[in-house]
C-alpha positions in Angstrom: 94.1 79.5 17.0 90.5 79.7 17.3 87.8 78.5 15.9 84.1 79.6 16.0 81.2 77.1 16.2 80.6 75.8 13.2 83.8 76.8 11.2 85.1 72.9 11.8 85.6 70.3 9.2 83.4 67.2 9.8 83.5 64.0 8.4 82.3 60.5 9.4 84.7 58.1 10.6 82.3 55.3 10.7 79.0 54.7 9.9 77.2 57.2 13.0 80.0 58.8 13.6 81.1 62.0 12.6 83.8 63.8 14.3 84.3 67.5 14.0 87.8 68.9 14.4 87.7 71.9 16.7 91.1 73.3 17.1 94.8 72.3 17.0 98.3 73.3 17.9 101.7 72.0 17.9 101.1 69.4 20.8 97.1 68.8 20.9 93.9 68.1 19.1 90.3 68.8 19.9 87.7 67.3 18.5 83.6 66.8 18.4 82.2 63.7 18.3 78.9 63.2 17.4 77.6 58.9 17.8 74.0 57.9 16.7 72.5 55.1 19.2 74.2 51.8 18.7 77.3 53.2 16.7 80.2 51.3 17.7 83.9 51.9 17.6 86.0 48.8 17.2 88.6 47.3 19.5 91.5 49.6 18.5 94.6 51.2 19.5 96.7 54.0 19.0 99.8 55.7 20.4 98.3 59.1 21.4 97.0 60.1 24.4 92.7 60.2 24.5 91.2 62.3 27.2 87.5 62.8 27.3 84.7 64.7 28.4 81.1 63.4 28.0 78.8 65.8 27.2 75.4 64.2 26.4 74.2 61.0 26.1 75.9 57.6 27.2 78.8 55.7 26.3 80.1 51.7 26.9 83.7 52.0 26.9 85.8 48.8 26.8 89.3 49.5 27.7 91.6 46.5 28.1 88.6 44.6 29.0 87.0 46.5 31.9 83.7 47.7 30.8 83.2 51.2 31.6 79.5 53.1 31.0 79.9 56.9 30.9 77.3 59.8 31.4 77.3 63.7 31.0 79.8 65.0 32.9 82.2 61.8 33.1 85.5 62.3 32.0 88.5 59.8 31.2 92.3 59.7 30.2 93.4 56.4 27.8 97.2 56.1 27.6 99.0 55.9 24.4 98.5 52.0 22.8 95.7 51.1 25.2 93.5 49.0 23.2 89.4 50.0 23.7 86.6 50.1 22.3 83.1 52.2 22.5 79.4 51.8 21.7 76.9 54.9 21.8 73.8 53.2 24.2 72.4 56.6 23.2 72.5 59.7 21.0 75.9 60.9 22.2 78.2 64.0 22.2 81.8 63.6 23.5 84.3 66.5 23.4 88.0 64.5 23.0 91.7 65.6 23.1 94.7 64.2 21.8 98.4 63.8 22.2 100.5 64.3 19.7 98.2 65.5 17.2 96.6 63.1 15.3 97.4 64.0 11.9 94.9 61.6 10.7 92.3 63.5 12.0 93.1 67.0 10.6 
């Protein structure tokens, strides 16, 4: 499968932040997010795997309580039914994979 820039479906999750899904297959999913400056992303979890890839801007992660702040370039890996949370301390782009599929995101 692929999927030319622009040809993904985006929607906002939560107010300031849209996600764009890239491209899926059997096992993974890729997706765009896009978070406006002070967005946040509540304390959460979910059983698929979350790696990440920072691509402009900056992130707060909070991930079981340790605080991390991410920049272009940073990269992570959440396990399955980690709880965490995010805020956007700037205009931020963060390019995310997931396993299984998240169906919920299709």
């Amino acid at each position: 499968m692929f999927t030319r820039a622009g040809e993904g479906k985006t929607r906002e999750l939560i107010d300031g932040i849209t996600l764009t899904t890239s491209v899926h297959g059997d096992k993974t999913l890729m997706g765009r997010f896009h978070m406006v400056k002070g967005a946040k992303i509540p304390v959460h979890s979910h059983p698929h795997e979350q790696t990440g890839l920072m691509i402009s801007g900056r992130l707060r992660f909070v991930v079981e309580g340790d605080v991390n702040d991410v920049e272009p370039g940073d990269s992570w890996c959440l396990k399955g039914g980690v709880e965490h949370s995010a805020v956007a301390l700037e205009e931020s782009v963060i390019i995310e994979v997931f396993s299984p599929v998240r169906e919920d995101y299709l």
